[in-house]
C-alpha positions as CSV (number, residue, x, y, z in Angstrom):
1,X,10.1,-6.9,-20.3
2,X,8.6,-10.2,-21.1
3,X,5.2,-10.6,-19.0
4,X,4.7,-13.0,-16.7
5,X,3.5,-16.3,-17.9
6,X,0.4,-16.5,-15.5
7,X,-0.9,-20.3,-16.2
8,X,3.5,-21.3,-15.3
9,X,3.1,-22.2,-11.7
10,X,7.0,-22.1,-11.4
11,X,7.3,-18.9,-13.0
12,X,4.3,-17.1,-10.4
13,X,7.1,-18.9,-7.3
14,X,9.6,-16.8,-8.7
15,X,7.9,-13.6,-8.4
16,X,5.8,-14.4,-5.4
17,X,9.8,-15.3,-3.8
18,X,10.7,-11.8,-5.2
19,X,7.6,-9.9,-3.1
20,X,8.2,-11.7,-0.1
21,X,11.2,-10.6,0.2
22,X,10.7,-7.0,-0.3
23,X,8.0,-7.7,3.0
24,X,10.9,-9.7,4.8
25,X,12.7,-6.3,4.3
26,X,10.1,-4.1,5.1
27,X,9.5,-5.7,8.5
28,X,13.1,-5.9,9.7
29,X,13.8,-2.0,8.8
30,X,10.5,-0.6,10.0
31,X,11.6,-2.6,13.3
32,X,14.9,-0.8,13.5
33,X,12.6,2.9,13.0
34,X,13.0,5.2,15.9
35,X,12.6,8.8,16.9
36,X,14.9,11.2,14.5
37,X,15.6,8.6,11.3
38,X,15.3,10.6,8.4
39,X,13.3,9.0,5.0
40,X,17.1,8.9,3.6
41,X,18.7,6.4,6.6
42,X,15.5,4.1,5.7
43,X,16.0,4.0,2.4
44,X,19.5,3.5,2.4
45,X,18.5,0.4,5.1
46,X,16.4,-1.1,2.4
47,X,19.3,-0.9,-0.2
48,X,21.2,-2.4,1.8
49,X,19.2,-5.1,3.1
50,X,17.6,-5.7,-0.5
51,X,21.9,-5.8,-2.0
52,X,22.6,-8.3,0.7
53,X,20.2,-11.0,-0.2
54,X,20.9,-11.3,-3.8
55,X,18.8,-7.8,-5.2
56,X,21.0,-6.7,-8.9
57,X,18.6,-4.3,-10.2
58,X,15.6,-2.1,-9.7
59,X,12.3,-1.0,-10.9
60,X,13.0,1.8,-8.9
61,X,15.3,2.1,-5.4
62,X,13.3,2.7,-2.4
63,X,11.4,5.0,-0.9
64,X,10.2,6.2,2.5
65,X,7.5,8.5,3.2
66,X,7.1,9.8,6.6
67,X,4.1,12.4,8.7
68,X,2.2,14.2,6.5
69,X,4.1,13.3,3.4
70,X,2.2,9.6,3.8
71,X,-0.7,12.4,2.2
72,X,1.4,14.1,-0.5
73,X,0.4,16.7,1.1
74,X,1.8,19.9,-0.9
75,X,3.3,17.8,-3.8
76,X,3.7,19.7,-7.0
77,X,6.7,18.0,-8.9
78,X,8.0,14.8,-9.0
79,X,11.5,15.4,-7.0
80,X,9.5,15.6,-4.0
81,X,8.5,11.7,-3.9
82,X,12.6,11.5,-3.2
83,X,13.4,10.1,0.0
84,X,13.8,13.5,2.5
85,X,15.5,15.1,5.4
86,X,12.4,14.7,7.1
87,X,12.8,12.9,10.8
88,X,10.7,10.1,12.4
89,X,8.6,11.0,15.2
90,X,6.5,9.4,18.0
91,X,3.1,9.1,16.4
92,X,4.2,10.0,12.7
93,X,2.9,6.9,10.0
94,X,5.4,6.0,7.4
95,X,5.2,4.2,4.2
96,X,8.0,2.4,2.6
97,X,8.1,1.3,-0.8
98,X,10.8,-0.7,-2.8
99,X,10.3,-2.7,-6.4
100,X,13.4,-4.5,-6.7
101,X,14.3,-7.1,-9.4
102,X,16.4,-10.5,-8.7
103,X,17.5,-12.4,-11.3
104,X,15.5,-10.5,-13.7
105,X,12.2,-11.2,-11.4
106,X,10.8,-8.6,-10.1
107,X,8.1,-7.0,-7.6
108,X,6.6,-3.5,-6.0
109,X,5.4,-3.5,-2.7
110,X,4.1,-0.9,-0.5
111,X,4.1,-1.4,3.4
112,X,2.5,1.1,5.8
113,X,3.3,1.5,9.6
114,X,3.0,4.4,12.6
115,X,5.7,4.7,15.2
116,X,3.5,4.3,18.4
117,X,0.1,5.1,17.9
118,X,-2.0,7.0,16.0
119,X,-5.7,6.4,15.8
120,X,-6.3,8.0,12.4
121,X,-4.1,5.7,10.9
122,X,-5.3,3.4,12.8
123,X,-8.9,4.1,11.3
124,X,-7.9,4.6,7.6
125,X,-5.7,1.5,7.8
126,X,-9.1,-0.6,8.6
127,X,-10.9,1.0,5.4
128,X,-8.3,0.2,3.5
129,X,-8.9,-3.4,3.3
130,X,-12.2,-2.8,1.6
131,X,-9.9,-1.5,-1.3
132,X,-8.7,-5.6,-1.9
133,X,-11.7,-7.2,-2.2
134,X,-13.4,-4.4,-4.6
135,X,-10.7,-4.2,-6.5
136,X,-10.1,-8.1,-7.2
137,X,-13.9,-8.6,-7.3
138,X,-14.3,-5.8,-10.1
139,X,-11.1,-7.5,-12.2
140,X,-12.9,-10.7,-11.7
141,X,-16.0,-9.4,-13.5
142,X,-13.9,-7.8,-16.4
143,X,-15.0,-4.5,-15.8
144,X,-12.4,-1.9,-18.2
145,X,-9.5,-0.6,-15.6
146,X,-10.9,2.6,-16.3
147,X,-14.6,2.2,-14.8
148,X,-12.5,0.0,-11.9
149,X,-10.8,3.2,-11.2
150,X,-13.6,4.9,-11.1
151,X,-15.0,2.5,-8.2
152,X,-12.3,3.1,-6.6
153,X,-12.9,6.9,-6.6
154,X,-16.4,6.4,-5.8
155,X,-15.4,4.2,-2.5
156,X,-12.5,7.0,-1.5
157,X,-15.5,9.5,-1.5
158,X,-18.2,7.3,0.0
159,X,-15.5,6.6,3.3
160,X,-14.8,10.6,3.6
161,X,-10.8,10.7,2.6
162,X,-8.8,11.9,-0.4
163,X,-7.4,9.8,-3.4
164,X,-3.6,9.9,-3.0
165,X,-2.7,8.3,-5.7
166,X,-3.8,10.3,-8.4
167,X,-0.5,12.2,-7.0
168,X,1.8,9.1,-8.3
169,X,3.2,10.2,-11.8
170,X,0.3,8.9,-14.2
171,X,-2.2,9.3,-11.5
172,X,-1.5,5.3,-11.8
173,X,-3.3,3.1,-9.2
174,X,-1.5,0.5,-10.8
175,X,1.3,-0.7,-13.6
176,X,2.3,-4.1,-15.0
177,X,5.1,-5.6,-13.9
178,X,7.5,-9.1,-15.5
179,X,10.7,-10.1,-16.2
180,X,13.5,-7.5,-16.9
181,X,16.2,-8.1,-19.0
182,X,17.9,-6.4,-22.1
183,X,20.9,-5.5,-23.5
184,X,21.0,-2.6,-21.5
185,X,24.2,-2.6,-18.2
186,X,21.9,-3.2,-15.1
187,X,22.2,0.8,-13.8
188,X,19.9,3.3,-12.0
189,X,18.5,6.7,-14.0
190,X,17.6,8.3,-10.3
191,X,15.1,6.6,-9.1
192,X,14.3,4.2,-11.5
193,X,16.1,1.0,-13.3
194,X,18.0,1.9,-16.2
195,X,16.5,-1.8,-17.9
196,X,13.1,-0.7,-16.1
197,X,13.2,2.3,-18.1
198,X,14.0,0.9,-21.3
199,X,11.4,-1.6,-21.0
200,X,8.2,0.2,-19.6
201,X,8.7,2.8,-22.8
202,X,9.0,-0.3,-25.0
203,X,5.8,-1.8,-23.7
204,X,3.5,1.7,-23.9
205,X,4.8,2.2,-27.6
206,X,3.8,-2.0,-28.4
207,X,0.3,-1.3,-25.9
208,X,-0.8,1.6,-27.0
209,X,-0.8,0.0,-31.1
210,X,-3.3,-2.5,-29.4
211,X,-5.1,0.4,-27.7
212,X,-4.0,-0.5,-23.7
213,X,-1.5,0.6,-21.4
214,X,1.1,-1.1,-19.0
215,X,-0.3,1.6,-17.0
216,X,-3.9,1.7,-15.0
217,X,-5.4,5.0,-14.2
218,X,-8.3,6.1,-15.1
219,X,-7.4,8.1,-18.6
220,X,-8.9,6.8,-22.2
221,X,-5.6,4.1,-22.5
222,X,-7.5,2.3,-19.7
223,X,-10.6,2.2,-21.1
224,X,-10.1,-1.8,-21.7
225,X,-10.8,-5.1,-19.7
226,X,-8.1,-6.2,-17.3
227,X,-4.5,-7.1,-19.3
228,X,-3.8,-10.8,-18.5
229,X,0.0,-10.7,-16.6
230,X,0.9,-9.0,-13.2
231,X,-0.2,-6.2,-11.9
232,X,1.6,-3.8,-8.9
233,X,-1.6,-1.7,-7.7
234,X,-1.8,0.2,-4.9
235,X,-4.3,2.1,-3.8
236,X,-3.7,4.8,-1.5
237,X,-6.2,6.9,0.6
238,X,-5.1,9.9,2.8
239,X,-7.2,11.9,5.8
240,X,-5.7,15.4,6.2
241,X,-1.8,14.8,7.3
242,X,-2.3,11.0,7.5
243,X,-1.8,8.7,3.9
244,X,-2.4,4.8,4.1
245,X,-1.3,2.7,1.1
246,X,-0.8,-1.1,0.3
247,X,1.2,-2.5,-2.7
248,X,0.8,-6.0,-4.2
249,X,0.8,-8.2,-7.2
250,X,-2.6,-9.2,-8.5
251,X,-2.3,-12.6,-11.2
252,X,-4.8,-11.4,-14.3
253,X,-5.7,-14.2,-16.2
254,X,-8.2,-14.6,-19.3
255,X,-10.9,-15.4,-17.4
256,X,-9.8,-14.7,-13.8
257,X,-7.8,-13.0,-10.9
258,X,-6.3,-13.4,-7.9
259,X,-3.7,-12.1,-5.5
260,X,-0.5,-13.9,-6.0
261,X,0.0,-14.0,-1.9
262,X,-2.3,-14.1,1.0
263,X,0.3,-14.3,3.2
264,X,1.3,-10.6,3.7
265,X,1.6,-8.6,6.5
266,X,-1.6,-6.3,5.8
267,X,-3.8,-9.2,5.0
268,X,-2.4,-10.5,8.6
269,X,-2.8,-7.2,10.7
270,X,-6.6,-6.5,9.0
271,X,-7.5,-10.2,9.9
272,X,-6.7,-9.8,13.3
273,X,-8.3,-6.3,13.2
274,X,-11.5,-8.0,12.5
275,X,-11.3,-11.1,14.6
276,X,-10.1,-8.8,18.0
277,X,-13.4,-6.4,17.2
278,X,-15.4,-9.6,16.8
């Protein structure tokens, strides 16, 4: 995985061209979402979509979370992130999640939604905003990913709701992302890239000489200012059967940080949010 170059203005297009399209995708399937679509027809909608516009490998194939499973609620293992049986229903919230690479560039994006309405959602999805500015303001100021995870904690508590992703393998809140390539044949080890694979383990061998990790939780291997590169993070937040997530790339830089898009869906339905309430 070679990380992105983040003063290459051309090479930030490329991936910034990569996440858009996963939120093209994301709008167009949750608009075809109805009563009684299981997790498995959605993420087989994403495949397809994502195959048909020029996606020829993964970080991992998609998934859908639907109801209370938006919570992990009653996640032990790791099989049970796999898209489910589980149907669609009027009121339910839904996440879906894809990290697809294209031409070796890639992104991870996570995109939540309700089929009706649902005022819980409604409510944690307004919180959640507050989770974009900390969290680029605390990278901003260099504080260790570890103590930025902790803030992040400290807010979850502070607003009344559960941290959900602590439930993500890693109890990651985040994980750097770049260009996959290798010698590798482009494949999927269920759900995750084959080249993805290969790559991530090569990069927490090389990281963790240096005393860092390609992954940000809020263990000893993050105890270290912010990694300049891109980072996926996603914070996700949960009130009893009810989980609200978003997923982006955040641009590190030596000395700074920034989103690499404003122009996403969340940032659009929070700005509205706030304008319609003013």
């Amino acid at each position: 995985m070679a990380l992105a170059r983040t003063g290459n203005a051309a090479e930030l297009e490329r991936f910034r061209a990569v996440q858009r399209l996963c939120y093209e995708c994301a709008d167009e399937v949750a608009a075809t979402l109805e009563p009684g679509v299981t997790e498995r027809e959605a993420c087989r909608r994403m495949r397809r979509w994502l195959r048909d516009h020029g996606v020829d490998d993964w970080l991992h194939t998609p998934f859908a979370w639907f109801g209370d499973r938006t919570a992990f609620r009653g996640f032990k293992v790791p099989t049970q992130f796999l898209p489910s049986k589980t149907r669609l229903e009027e009121g339910m919230p839904y996440i879906l999640d894809m990290a697809p690479v294209k031409e070796g560039y890639s992104a991870d994006i996570g995109y939540g939604g309700v089929l009706g309405h649902n005022r819980v959602w409604d409510q944690l999805d307004s919180d959640l905003a507050a989770y974009r500015s900390l969290i680029l303001e605390l990278v901003k100021r260099r504080l260790t990913f570890a103590d930025i995870y902790a803030e992040v904690d400290a807010l979850i508590e502070r607003q009344g709701y559960d941290n959900r992703h602590r439930k993500y393998p890693g109890r990651v809140i985040g994980h750097q992302v770049g260009i996959i390539g290798g010698l590798l044949p482009k494949g999927v080890g269920f759900p995750f890239g084959v080249r993805f694979l290969q790559t991530i383990g090569r990069e927490l061998v090389k990281e963790r000489m240096v005393g860092r990790s390609p992954l940000w939780n809020g263990a000893k291997q993050s105890q270290h200012p912010p990694t300049p590169g891109l980072w996926a993070v996603e914070p996700h937040i949960g009130f009893r059967d009810v989980g609200v997530k978003f997923e982006e790339l955040l641009v590190v830089t030596e000395d700074d940080a920034f989103w690499l898009d404003d122009d996403l869906p969340h940032v659009h339905r929070w700005a509205a949010r706030k304008k319609a309430s003013a």
